[in-house]
LOTIBA-505074 format. One record per residue (C-alpha): residue number from 1; x, y, z; residue in one letter. Coordinates in Angstrom, 2 decimals. Layout:
<nodes>
(NUM (X Y Z) "A"),
...
</nodes>
This chain:
<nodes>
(1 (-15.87 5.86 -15.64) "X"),
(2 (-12.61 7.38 -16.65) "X"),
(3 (-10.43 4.53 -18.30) "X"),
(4 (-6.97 4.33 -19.23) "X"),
(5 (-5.57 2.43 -22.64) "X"),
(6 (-4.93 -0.87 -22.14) "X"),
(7 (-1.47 -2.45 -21.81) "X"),
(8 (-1.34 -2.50 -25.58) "X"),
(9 (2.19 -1.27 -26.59) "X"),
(10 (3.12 -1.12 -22.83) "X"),
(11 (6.91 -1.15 -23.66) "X"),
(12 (6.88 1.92 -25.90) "X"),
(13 (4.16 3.43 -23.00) "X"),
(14 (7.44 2.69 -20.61) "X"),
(15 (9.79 3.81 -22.68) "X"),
(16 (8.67 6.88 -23.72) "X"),
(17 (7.47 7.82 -19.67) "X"),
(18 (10.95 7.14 -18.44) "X"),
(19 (12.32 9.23 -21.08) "X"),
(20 (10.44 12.35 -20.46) "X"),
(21 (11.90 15.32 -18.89) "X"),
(22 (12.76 15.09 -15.38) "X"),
(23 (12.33 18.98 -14.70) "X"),
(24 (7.97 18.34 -14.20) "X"),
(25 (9.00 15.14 -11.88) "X"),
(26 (8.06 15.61 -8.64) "X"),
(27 (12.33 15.49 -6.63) "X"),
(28 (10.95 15.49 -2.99) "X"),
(29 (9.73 11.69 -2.83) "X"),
(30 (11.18 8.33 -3.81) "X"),
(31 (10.28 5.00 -3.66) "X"),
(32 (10.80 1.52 -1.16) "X"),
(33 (9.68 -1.60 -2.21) "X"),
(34 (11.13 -5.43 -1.47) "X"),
(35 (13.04 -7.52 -3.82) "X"),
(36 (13.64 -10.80 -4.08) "X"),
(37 (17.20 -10.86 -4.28) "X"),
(38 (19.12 -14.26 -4.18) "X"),
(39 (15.81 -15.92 -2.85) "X"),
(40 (15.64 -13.54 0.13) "X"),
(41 (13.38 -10.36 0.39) "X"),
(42 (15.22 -7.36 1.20) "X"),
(43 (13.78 -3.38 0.72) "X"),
(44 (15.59 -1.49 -1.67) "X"),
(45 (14.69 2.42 -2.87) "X"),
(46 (14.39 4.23 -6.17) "X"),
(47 (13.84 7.46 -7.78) "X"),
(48 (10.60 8.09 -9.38) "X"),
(49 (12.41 7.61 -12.92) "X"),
(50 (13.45 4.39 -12.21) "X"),
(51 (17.20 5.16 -12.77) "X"),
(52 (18.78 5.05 -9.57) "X"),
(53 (18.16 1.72 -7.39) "X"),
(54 (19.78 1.34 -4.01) "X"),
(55 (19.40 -1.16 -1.23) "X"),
(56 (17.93 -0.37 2.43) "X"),
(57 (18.60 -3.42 4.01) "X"),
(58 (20.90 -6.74 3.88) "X"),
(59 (18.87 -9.10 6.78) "X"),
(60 (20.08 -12.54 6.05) "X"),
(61 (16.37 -13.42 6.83) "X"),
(62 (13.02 -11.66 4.90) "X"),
(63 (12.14 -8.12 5.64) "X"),
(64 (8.91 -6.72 3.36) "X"),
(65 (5.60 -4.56 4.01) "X"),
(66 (7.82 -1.14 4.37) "X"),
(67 (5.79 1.92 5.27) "X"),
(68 (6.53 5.37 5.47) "X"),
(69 (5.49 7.12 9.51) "X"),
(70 (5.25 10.49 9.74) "X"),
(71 (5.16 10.43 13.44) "X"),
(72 (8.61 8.52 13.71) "X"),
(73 (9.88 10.04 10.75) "X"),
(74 (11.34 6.28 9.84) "X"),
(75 (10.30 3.80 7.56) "X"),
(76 (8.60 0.81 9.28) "X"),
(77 (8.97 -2.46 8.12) "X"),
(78 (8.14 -6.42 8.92) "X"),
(79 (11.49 -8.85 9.20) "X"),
(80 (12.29 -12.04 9.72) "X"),
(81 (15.24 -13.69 11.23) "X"),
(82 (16.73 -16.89 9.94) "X"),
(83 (15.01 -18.98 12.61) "X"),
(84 (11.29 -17.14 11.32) "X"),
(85 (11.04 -14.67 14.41) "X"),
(86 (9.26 -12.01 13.48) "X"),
(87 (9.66 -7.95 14.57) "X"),
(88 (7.98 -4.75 13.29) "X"),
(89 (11.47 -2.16 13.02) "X"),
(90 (11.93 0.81 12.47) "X"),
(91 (14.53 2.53 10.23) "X"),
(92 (16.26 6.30 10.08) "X"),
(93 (16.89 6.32 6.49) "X"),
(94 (19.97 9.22 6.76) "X"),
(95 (21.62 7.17 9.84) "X"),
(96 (20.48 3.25 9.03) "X"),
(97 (19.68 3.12 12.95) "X"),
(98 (17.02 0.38 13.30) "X"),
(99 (14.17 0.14 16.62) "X"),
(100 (12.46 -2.57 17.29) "X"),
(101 (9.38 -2.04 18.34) "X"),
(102 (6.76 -3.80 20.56) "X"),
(103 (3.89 -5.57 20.34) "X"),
(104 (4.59 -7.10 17.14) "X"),
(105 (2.90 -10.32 17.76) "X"),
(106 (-0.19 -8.13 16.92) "X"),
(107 (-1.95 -9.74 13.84) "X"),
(108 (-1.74 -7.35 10.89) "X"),
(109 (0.18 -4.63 13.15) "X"),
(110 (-0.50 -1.38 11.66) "X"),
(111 (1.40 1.73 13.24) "X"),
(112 (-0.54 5.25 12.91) "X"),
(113 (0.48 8.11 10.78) "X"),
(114 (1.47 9.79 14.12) "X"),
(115 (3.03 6.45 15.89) "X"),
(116 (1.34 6.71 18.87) "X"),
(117 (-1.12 4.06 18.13) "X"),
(118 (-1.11 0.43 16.86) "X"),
(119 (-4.16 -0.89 14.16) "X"),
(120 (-4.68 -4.70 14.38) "X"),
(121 (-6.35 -7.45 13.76) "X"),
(122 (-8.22 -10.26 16.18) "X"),
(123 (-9.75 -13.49 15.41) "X"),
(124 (-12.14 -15.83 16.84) "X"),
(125 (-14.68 -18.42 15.69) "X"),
(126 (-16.93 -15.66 14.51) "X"),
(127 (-14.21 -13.97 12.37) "X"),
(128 (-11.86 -10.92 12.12) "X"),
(129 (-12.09 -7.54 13.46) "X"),
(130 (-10.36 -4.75 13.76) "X"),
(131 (-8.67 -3.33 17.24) "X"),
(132 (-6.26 -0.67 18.11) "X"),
(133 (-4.03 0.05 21.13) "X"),
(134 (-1.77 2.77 22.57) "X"),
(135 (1.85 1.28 21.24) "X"),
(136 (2.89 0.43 24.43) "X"),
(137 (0.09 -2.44 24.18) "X"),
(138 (-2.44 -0.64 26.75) "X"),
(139 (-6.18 0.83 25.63) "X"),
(140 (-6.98 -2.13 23.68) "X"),
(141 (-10.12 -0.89 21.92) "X"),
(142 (-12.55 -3.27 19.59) "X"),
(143 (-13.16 -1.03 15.95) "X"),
(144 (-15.72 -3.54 14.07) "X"),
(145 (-18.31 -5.33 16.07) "X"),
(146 (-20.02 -6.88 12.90) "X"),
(147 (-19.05 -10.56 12.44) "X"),
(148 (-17.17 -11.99 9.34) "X"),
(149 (-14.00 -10.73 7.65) "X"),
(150 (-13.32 -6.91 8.61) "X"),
(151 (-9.47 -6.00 7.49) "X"),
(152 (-6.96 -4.97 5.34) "X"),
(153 (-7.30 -1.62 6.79) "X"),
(154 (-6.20 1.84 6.21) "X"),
(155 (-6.02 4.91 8.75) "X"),
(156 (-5.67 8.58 6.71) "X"),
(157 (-2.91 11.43 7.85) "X"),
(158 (-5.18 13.09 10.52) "X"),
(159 (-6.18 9.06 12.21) "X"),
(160 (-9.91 11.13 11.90) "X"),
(161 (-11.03 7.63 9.58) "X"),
(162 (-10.30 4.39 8.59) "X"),
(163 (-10.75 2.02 4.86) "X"),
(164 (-11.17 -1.41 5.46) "X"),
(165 (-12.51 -4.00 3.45) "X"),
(166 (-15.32 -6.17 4.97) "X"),
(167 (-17.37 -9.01 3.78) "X"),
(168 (-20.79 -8.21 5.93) "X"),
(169 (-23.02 -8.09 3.18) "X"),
(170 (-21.71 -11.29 1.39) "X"),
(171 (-18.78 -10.36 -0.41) "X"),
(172 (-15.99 -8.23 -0.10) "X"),
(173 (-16.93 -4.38 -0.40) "X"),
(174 (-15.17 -1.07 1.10) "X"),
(175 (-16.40 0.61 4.02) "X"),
(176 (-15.18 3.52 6.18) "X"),
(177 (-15.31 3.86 9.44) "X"),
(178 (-15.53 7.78 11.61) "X"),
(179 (-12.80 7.20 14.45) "X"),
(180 (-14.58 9.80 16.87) "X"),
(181 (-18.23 8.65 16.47) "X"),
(182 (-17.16 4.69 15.02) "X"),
(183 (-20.24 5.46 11.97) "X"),
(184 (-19.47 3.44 9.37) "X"),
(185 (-20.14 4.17 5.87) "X"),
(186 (-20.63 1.36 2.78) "X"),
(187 (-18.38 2.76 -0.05) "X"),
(188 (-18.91 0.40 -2.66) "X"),
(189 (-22.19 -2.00 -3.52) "X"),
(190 (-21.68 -4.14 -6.30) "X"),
(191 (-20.57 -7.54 -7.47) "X"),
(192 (-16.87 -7.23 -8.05) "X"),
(193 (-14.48 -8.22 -5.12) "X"),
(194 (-12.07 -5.10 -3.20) "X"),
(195 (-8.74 -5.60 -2.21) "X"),
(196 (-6.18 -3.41 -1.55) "X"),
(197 (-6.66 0.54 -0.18) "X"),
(198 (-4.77 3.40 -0.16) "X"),
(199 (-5.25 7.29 0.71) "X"),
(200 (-4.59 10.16 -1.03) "X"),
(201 (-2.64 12.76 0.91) "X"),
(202 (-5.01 15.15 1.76) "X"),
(203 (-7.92 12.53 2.75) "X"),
(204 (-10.41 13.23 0.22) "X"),
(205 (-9.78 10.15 -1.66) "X"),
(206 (-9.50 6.48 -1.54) "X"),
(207 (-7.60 4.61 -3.97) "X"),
(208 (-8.77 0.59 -4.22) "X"),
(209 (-8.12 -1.99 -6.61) "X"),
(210 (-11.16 -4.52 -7.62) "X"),
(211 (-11.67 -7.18 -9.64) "X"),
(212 (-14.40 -9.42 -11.23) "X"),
(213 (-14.48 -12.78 -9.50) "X"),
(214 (-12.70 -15.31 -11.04) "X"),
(215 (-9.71 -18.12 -9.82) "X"),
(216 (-7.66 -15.33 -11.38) "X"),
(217 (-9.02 -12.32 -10.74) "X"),
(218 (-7.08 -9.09 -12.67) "X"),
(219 (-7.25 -6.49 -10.43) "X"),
(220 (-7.45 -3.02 -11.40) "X"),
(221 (-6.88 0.57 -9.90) "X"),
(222 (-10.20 2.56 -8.63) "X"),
(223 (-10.49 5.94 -6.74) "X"),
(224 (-13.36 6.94 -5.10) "X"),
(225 (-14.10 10.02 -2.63) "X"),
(226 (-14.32 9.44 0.83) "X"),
(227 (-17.71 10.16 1.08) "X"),
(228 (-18.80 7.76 -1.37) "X"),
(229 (-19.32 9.63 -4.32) "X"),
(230 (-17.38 10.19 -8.30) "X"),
(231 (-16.32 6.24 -8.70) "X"),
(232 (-13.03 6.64 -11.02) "X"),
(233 (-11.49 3.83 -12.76) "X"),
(234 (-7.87 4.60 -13.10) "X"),
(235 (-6.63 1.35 -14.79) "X"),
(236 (-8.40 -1.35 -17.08) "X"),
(237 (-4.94 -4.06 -18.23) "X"),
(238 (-5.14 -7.27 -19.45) "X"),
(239 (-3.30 -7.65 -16.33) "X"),
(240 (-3.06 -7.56 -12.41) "X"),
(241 (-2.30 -4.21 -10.23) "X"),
(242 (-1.84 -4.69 -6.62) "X"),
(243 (-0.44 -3.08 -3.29) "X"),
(244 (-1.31 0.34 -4.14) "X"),
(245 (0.54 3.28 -3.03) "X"),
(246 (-0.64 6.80 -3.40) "X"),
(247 (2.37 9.39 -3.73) "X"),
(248 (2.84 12.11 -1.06) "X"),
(249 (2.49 14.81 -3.62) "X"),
(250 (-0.63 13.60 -4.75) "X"),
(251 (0.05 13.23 -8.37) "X"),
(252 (0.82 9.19 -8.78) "X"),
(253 (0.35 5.70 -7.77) "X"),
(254 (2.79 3.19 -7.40) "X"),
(255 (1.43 -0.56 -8.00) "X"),
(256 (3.53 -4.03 -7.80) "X"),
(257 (2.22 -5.12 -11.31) "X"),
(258 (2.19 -8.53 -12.77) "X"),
(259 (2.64 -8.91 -16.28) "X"),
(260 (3.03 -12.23 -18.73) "X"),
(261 (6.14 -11.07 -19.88) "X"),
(262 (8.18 -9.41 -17.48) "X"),
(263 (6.77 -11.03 -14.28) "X"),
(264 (6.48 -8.50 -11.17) "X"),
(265 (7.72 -5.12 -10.91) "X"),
(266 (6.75 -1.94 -9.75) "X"),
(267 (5.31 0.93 -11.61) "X"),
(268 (3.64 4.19 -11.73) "X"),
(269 (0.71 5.80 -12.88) "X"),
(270 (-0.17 9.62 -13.94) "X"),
(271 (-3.67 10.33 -11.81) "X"),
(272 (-3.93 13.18 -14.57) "X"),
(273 (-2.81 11.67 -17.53) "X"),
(274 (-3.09 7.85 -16.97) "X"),
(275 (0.71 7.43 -18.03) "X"),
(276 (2.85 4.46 -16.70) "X"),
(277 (6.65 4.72 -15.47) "X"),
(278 (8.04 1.19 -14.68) "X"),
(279 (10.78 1.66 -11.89) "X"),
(280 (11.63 -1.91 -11.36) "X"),
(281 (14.10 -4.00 -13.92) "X"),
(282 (15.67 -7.36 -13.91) "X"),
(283 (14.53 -11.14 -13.78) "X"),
(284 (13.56 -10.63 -9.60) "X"),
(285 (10.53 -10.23 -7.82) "X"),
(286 (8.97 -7.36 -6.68) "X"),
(287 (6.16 -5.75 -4.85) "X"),
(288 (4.75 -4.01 -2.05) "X"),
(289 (5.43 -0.40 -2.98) "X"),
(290 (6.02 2.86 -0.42) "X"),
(291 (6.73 6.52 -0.88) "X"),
(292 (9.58 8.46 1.53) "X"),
(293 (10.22 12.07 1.78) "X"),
(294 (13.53 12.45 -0.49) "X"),
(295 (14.75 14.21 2.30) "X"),
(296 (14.98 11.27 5.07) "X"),
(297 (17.37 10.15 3.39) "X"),
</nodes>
């Protein structure tokens, strides 16, 4: 497995990535990810340098889980009000218009890539599967018949397949499921736990993180191909990287890392070179990283 150096020296790692030229940077994405700003989550952007933060939204309530749609061209996000009701909205980044849409009492509501679609989650007795619907609510269609856990699920750009992470054989493990014929394919087979899932743009890859289990596991970034094959470990830290994010030009992963020292922030990693950027700064929380087009906004 490809490795990458341990968080040894991290700060001078940092330093030395956010002082590199800007002119091999990619200029046509940035970044949204929540912050806990005087105890309330709001979304706020940056460039890929780190350099330039600016706030999306000022909801006197919580709004977190943003997500870039193609379809809409918007960014789609959770909220809360101050009472707790919840909505799934949808923000124009160059006007600040915000949609509500429907159907967000759907557990684990998931919009497509193209928006015409909804990706959920049901529960009974026997456990959680996965369901989509048209996103007016109508075509409600069951994904996973297998009993157990089946979720935190992933559709790719074309909505041809979906990542989820089931526990079917015991424990945790990645599968992927053909939309057209619903085959579905065991990824992963061995004795470490899976967690998080992202694609990479052009849907040959599969970004995961893992971890040994423990009662605090450190979880670490993996790519494999989508048909199962060249297992890649992209990270191995003293440490915790979660809520993966691969970049729409292919070339990076943002991660909500948790470190002893500097608590949570947001960083990225080099897929060529393995070499961490931390975007994020100051004593706040954050986490749950998303790339834009640069020009939405």
């Amino acid at each position: 497995m490809k490795t990458v150096k341990l968080f040894v020296g991290v700060l001078l790692a940092i330093i030395f990535s956010t002082c590199s030229g800007e002119s091999d940077l990619p200029t046509n994405e940035k970044l949204v990810y929540l912050k806990n700003n005087s105890n309330n989550f709001d979304l706020f952007t940056s460039d890929v340098l780190g350099q330039w933060e600016d706030r999306l939204t000022t909801n006197p309530g919580w709004d977190w889980s943003p997500r870039w749609n193609t379809g809409l061209e918007k960014l789609v996000y959770y909220s809360n009000d101050t009472v707790g009701d919840f909505s799934v909205l949808a923000i124009s980044l160059n006007t600040g218009q915000v949609d509500t849409l429907p159907n967000a009492d759907l557990l684990n509501f998931k919009l497509s890539p193209s928006g015409k679609y909804i990706y959920y989650n049901e529960e009974d007795s026997l456990g959680r599967s996965i369901w989509r619907c048209k996103l007016d609510g109508t075509a409600k269609e069951r994904l996973t018949d297998v009993n157990g856990y089946n979720g935190r699920f992933e559709v790719n750009k074309d909505e041809s397949q979906i990542a989820f992470i089931s526990d079917r054989t015991g424990q945790n493990e990645l599968f992927l499921m053909n939309l057209k014929t619903k085959e579905v394919k065991q990824l992963t087979n061995d004795e470490m736990i899976e967690k998080y899932i992202s694609w990479s743009p052009d849907g040959k890859q599969i970004a995961f993180t893992m971890a040994a289990p423990s009662d605090d596991p450190k979880w670490d970034i993996y790519m494999i191909n989508a048909d199962g094959t060249g297992l890649v470990q992209l990270t191995k830290t003293p440490y915790s990287e979660q809520e993966i994010a691969w970049s729409l030009s292919g070339k990076k992963i943002a991660f909500h890392g948790t470190t002893a020292a500097e608590g949570d922030h947001i960083y990225t990693i080099d897929i060529a070179d393995g070499k961490f950027t931390k975007i994020t700064s100051g004593d706040y929380y954050h986490g749950e990283p998303a790339w834009v087009p640069a020009s939405a906004f």
